[in-house]
C-alpha positions in Angstrom: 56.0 170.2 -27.7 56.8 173.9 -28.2 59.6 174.8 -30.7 61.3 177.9 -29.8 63.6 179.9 -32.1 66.0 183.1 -31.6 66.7 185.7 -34.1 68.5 189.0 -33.8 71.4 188.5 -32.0 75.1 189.9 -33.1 77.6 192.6 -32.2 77.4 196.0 -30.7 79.5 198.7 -29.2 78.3 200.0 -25.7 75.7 202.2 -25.3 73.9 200.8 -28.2 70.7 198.8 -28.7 69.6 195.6 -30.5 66.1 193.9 -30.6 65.8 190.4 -29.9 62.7 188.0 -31.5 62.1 184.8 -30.6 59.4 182.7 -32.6 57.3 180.4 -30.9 55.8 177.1 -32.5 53.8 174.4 -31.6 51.2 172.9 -28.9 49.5 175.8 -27.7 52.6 178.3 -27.3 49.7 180.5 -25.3 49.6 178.2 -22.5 52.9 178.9 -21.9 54.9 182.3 -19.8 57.5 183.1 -21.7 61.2 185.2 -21.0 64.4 185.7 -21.7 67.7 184.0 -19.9 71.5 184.7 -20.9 74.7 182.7 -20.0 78.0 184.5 -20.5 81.5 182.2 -20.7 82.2 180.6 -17.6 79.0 181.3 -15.7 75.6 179.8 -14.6 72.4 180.6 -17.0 70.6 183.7 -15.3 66.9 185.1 -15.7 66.7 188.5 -18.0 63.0 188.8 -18.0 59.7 187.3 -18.3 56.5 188.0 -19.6 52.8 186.3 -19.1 51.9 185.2 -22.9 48.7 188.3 -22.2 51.7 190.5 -21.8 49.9 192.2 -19.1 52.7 191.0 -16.2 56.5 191.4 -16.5 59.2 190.5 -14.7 63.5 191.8 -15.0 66.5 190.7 -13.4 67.7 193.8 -11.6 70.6 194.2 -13.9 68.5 194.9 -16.4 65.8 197.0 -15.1 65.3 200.2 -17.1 67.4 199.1 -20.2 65.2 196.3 -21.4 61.4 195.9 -22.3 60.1 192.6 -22.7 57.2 192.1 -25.0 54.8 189.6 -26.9 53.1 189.7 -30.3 50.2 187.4 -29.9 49.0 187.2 -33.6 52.5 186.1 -34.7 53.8 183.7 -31.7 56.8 186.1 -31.2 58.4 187.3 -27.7 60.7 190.0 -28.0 63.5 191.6 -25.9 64.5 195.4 -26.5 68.0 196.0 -25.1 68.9 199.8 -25.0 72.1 201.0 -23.0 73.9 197.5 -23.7 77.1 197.5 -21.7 79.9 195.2 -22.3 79.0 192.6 -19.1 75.7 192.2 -21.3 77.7 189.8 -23.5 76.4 186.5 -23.3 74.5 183.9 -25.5 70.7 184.7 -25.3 67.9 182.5 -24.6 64.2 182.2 -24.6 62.4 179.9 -22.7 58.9 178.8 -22.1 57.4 177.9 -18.7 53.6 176.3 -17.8 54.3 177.7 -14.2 53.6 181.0 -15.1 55.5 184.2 -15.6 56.5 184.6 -11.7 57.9 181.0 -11.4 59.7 181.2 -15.0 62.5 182.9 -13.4 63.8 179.6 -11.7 65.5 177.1 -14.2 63.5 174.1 -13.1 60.3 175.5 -13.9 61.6 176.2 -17.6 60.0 173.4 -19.9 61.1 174.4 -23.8 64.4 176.4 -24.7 65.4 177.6 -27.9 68.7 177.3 -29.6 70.3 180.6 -28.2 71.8 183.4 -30.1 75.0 185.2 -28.9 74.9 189.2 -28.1 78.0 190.4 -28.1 79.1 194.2 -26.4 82.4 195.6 -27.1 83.4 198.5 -24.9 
């Protein structure tokens, strides 16, 4: 079992920048690819980014690419998400997830094996 758990989340205007963490607990969390999904009202959960628990391969959703950075801290268990340039269709409650498939195959939902709690970004415009 691998515990996950969000931190960082809240409210922003656009154009701004807030820094995700999530904190990873547990058997072996290094076995485990980890990322980032988001699911805003009325709308299927969608991949953000994902990251191989080295941190030497990355993946983004194209909506993303060049406003966020992915990123782990090995020595603490964390995984973080760095959103710069938020814009308001950014809203959404925020996910991490945890996949024994590997970083490429953690941007399908039915490779995801732990989920944390979610926290809620919010962008106003």
């Amino acid at each position: 079992q691998v515990h996950l758990v969000e931190s960082g989340g809240g409210l922003v205007q656009a154009g701004g920048s807030l820094r995700l963490s999530c904190a990873a607990s547990g058997r072996t969390p290094s076995s485990y690819a980890m990322g980032w999904f988001r699911q805003a009202p009325g709308k299927e959960r969608e991949f953000v980014a994902a990251i191989s628990w080295s941190g030497s391969i990355t993946y983004y959703a194209d909506s993303v690419k060049g406003r966020f950075t992915i990123s782990t801290d090995n020595a603490k268990n964390t995984v973080d998400l760095q959103m710069n340039s938020l814009k308001p269709e950014d809203t959404a409650i925020y996910y991490c997830a945890a996949s024994n498939r590997g970083s490429y195959y953690l941007s399908r939902l039915q490779y995801i094996n732990y989920w944390g709690q979610g926290t809620q970004v919010t962008v106003s415009s």
